[in-house]
C-alpha positions as CSV (number, residue, x, y, z in Angstrom):
1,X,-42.5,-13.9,-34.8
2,X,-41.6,-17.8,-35.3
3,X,-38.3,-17.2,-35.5
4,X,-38.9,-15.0,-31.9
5,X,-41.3,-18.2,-31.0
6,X,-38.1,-21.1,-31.7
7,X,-35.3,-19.2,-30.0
8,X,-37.2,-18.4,-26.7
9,X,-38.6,-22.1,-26.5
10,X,-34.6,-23.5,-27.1
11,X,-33.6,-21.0,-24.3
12,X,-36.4,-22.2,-21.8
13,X,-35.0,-26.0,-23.1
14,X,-31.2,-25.3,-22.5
15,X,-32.7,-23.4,-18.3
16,X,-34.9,-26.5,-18.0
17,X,-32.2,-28.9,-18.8
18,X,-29.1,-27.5,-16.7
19,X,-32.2,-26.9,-13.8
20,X,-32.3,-30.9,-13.9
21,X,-28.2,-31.3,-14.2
22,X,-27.5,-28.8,-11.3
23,X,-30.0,-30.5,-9.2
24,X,-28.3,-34.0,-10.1
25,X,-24.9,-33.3,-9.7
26,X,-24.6,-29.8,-7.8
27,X,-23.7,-26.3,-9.4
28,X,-19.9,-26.7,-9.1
29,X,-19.4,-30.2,-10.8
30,X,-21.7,-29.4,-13.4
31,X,-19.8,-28.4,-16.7
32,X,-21.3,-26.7,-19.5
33,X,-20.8,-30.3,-21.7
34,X,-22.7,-32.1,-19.2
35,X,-25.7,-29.2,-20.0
36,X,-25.2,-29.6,-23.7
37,X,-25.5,-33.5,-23.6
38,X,-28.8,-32.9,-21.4
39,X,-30.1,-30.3,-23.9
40,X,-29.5,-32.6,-26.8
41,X,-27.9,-29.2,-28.1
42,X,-24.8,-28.2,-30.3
43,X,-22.2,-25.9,-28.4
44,X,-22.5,-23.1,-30.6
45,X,-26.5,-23.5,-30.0
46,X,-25.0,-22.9,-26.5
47,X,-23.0,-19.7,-26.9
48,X,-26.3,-18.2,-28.7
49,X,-28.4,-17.8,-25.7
50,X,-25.7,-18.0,-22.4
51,X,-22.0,-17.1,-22.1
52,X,-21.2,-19.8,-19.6
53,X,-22.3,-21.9,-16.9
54,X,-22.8,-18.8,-14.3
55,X,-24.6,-17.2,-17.0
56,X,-27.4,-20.0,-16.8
57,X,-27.7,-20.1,-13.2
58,X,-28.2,-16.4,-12.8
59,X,-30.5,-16.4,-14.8
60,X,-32.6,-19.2,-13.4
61,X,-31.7,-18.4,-10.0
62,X,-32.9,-14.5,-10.6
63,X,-36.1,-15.5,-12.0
64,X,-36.6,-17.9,-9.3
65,X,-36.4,-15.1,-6.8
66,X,-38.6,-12.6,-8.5
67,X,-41.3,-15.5,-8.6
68,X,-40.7,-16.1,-4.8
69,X,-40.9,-12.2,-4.5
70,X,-44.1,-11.9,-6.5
71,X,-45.7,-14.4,-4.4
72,X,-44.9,-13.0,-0.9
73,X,-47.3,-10.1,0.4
74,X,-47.2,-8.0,3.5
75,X,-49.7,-8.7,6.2
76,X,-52.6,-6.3,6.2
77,X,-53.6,-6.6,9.8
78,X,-56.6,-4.1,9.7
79,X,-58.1,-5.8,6.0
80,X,-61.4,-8.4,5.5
81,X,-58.9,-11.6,5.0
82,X,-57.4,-12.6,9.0
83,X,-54.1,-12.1,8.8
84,X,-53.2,-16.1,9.3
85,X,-55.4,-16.6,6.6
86,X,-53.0,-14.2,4.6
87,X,-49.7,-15.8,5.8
88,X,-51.3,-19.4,4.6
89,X,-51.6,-17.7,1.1
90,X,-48.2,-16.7,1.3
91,X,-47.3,-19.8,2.1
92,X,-49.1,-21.5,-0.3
93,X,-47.4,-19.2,-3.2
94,X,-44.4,-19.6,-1.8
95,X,-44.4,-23.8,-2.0
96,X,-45.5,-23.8,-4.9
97,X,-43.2,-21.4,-6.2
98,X,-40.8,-23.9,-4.9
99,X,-42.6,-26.9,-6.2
100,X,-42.5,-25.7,-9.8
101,X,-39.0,-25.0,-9.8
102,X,-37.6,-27.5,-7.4
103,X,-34.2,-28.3,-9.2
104,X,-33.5,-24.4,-8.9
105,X,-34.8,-24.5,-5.1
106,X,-32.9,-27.5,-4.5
107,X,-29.5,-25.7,-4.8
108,X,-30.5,-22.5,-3.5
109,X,-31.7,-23.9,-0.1
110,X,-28.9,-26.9,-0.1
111,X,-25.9,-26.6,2.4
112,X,-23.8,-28.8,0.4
113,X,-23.0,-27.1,-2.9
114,X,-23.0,-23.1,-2.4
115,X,-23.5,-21.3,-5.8
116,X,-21.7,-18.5,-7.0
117,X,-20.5,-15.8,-4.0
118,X,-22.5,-13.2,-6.3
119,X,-25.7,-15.5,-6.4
120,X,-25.5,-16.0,-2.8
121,X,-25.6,-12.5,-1.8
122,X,-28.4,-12.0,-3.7
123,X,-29.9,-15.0,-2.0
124,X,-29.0,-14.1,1.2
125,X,-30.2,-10.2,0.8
126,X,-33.6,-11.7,-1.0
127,X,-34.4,-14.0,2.5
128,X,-33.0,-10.6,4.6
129,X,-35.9,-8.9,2.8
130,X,-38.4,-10.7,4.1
131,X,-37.1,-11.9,7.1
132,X,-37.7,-8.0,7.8
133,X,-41.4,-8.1,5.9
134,X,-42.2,-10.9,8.5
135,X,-40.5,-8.7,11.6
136,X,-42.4,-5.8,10.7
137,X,-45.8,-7.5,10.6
138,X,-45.4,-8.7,14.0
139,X,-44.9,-5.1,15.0
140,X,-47.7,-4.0,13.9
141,X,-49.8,-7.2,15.0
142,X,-48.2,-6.4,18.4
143,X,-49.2,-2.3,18.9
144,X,-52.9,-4.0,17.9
145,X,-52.8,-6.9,20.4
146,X,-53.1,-9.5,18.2
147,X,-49.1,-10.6,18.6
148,X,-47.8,-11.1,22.0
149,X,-44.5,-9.0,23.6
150,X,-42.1,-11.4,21.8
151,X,-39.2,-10.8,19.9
152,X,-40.3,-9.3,16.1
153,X,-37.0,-10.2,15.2
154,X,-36.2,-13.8,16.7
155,X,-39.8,-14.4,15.5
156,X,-39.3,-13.7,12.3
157,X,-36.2,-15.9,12.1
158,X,-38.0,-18.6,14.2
159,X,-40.8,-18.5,10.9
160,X,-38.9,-18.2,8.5
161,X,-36.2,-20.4,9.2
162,X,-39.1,-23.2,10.0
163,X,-40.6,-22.4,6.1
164,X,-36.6,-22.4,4.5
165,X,-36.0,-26.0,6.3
166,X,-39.1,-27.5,5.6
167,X,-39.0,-26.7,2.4
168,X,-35.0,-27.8,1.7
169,X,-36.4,-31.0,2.9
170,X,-39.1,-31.7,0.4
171,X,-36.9,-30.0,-2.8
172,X,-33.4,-31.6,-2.0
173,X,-33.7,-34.5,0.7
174,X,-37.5,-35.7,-0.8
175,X,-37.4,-35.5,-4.1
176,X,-40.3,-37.9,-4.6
177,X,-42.9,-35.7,-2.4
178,X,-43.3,-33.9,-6.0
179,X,-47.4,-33.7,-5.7
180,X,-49.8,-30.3,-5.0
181,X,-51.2,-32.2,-1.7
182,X,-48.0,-33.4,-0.3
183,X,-46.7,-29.2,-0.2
184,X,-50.3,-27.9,0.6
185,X,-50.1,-30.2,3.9
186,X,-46.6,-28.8,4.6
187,X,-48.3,-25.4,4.6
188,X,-51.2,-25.9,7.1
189,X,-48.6,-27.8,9.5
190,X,-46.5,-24.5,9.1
191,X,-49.9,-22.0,9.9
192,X,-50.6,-24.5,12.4
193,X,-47.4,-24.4,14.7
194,X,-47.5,-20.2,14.1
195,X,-50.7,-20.0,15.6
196,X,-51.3,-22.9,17.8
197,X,-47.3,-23.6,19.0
198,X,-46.0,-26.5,19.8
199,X,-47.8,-27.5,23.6
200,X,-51.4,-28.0,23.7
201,X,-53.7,-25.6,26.2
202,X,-54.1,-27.1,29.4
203,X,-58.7,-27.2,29.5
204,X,-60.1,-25.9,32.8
205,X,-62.0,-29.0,34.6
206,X,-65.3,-29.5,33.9
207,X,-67.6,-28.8,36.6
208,X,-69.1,-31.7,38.4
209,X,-73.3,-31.3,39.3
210,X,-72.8,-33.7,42.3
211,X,-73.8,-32.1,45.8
């Protein structure tokens, strides 16, 4: 069991340390030395737990999905919660999903330095997913009234492209905005502009008593 104990901590230490180096210098200029030094590992230590850099990143990049997926629910329209109290949950487990593992999220929602072609599908089939999740709430919100005739589908991408950019911004182009409050905020400002939009509601004028 300690032996068990040891070898999953020095796998969790060579993820955590080539998390840090992809981050720092992309996926494609990292080099499997450069996550060696950073482990403070021997090569052969290595070998034990990955076969080679793409190894490592699948395997962060996978598990970094499946918390993402874990975290997103659909929208029960009809339960006890109201349904934007329910997309500011997922919200919330979805930044801070991010938040733990911002040098993963950092490549994955980057532009600049496009992982492997066989990690980006998944990627790219994984935001599909719920792209569609988010479409087909709006559906039903719409046959209840509670969603106006609009696009499922161009709103879906309209909220879910608003969440992916926000949160590329915090992970790769703010690396500082590292604390609980600083995502929670993003979150409500995200609810906010679902619900609310972005002009404010013209108020009738108030009545005047005179005469």
């Amino acid at each position: 069991m300690m032996v068990r104990t040891l070898s999953n901590e020095r796998r969790e230490q060579i993820l955590e340390s080539a998390a840090g180096v992809f981050a720092h210098a992309g996926y494609h200029q990292t080099t499997i030395a450069d996550i060696i030094a950073s482990a403070d590992i021997a090569r052969g230590t290595f070998y034990l737990y990955f076969k080679s850099k793409q190894d490592v990143f699948e395997v962060m990049a996978d598990r970094f999905l499946a918390n993402l997926k874990e975290g997103i629910k659909g929208i029960d329209l009809a339960g006890e919660v109201a349904p934007l109290e329910q997309l500011e949950a997922n919200l919330v487990r979805t930044i801070e999903t991010v938040r733990r593992h911002r040098n993963v999220a950092a490549i994955m929602f980057g532009n600049h330095d496009t992982p492997d072609p066989r990690i980006r599908g998944n990627v790219e089939r994984f935001f599909a997913e719920i792209k569609e999740l988010v479409a087909s709430s709006i559906r039903t919100g719409q046959k209840i009234g509670l969603v106006r005739d609009v696009s499922p589908e161009l709103a879906a991408r309209f909220m879910f492209g608003a969440a992916r950019e926000a949160m590329r911004d915090m992970v790769a182009l703010r690396p500082e905005s590292n604390d609980a409050e600083s995502f929670l905020a993003l979150s409500a400002s995200l609810v906010d502009l679902v619900a609310c939009g972005l002009f404010q509601v013209p108020q009738p004028p108030v009545a005047s008593n005179e005469g």
